[in-house]
N, C-alpha and C positions, 0 to 999 in steps of 0.2 A: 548858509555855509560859513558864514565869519565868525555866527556865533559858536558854533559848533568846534571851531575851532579853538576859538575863544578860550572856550570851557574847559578843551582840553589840555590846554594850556596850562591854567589856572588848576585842571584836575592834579596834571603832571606835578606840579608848586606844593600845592597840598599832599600829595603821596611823600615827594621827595620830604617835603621838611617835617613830617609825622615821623617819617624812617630817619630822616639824621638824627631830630630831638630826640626820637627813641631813646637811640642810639648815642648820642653825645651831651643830651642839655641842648636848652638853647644858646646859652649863652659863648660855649666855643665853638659854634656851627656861623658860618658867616654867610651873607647873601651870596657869595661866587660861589662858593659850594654848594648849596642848594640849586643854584641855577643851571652848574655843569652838572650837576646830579638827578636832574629834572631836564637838562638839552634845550633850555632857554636862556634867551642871553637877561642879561639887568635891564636893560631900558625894556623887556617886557614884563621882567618881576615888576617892577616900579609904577608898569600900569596896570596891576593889580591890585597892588601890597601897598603902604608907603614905609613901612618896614618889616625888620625880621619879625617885630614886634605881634604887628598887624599878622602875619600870616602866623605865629605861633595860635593867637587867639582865635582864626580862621579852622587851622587846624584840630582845636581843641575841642570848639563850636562841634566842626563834624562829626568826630568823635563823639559826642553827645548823643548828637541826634540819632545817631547809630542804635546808641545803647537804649536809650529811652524809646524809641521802638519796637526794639529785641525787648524791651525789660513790660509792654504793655501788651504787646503779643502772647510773653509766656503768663501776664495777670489777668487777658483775656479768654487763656484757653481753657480748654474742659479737663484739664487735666488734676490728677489731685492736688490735694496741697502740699504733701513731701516732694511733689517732684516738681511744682513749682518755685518750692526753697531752693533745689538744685540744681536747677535752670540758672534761677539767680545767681545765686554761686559759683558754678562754673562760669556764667557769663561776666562776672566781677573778676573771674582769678584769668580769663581770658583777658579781660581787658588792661592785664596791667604786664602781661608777659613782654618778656625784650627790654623792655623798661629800666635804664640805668638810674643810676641813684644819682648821676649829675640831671637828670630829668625830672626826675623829684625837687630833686633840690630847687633845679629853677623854677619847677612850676609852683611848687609849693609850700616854699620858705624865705619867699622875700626877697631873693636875689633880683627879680624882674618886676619892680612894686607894679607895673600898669598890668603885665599880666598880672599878677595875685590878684589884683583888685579884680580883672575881669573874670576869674576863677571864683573868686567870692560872691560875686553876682551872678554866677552861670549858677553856679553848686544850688545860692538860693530858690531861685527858680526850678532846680532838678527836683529839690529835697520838697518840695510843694505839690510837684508832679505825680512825686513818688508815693507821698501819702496820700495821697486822693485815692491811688490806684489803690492803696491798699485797703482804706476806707471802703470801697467801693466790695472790694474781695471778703470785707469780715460783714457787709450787711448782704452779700450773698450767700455767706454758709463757710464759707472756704478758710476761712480764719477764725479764731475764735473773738469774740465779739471785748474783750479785755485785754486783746495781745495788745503791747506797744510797737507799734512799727518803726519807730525811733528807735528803739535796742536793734531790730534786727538791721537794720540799716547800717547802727555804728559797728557792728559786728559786720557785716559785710565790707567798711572799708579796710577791716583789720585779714581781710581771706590774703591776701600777698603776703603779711607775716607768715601768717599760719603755714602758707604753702611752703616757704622758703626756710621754715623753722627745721631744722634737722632730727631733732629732740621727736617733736611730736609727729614730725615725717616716721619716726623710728617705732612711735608706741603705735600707731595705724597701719603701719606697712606701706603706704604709697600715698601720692599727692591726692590720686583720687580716692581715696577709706579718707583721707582727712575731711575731704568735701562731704562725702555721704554721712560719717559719723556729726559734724557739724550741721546737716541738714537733719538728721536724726533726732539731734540733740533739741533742734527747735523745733520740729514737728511733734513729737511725743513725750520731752522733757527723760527723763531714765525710767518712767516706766516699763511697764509691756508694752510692745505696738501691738495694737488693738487689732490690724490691719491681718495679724502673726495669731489671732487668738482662734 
């Protein structure tokens, strides 16, 4: 029972300060707010966390695991491979929605050096994970055996441009023709889709 509660506690922690960082950065989100935002007091943040710090990188961690789930699920299914680019895709342009630019900033510009640093060691680890999977995808058939997984990846952390780009929102018609024309584009390059023939 006490773990149970425990957890939920700690779940609470982790929801609230996902939703403020969102939402503010970390750095003008303070532990009372978090805490009355979440319906726990500080002496129980404090036996979870030992700071904001601590639970940003908690946060983040979750996050991850999240996606690199979602992201091995859509490399291990039977589905083709355009619409496993679009999976990815839309699971990247999901994952960054809400998302202020004081959020960015903190997590990913040096404002916060201990988080950065543990951003840079989580990402290493992602970006290992990530190629394996894809390794894995091109000696099953599903990719072609010359793609670089590295382009489509650094292409993928740029889909929050793209989506938020007005310009190319305007030449595609909507956020989603941006996704499918960009999964298009790495699926069949501008020829015919074969798929269409």
């Amino acid at each position: 029972m006490i773990v149970q509660k425990s957890s939920t506690k700690v779940g609470a922690l982790l929801e609230s300060g996902k939703e403020l960082f969102w939402k503010y950065g970390v750095r003008k989100v303070s532990v009372e707010e978090i805490c009355r935002h979440a319906g726990v007091s500080k002496m129980t943040f404090y036996r979870y966390f030992t700071d904001k710090t601590a639970l940003a990188k908690s946060v983040f961690d979750a996050e991850v695991e999240k996606s690199m789930v979602r992201f091995t699920q859509i490399m291990e299914s039977d589905i083709p491979s355009d619409e496993k680019l679009k999976h990815i895709f839309l699971m990247k342009s999901e994952s960054v929605e809400n998302i202020s630019q004081e959020f960015i900033r903190d997590f990913y510009s040096g404002s916060e050096p201990e988080l950065q640093q543990h951003i840079r060691e989580k990402t290493q680890q992602i970006w290992q994970g990530i190629l394996e999977d894809f390794r894995k995808a091109q000696q099953k058939g599903d990719f072609r055996k010359d793609f670089k997984p590295e382009l489509m990846f650094y292409i993928s952390t740029k889909i929050s441009e793209f989506l938020n780009d007005p310009y190319l929102i305007s030449l595609c018609g909507t956020q989603a023709e941006v996704i499918r024309e960009i999964t298009r584009l790495f699926t069949y390059g501008i020829g015919s889709n074969p798929c269409n023939q």
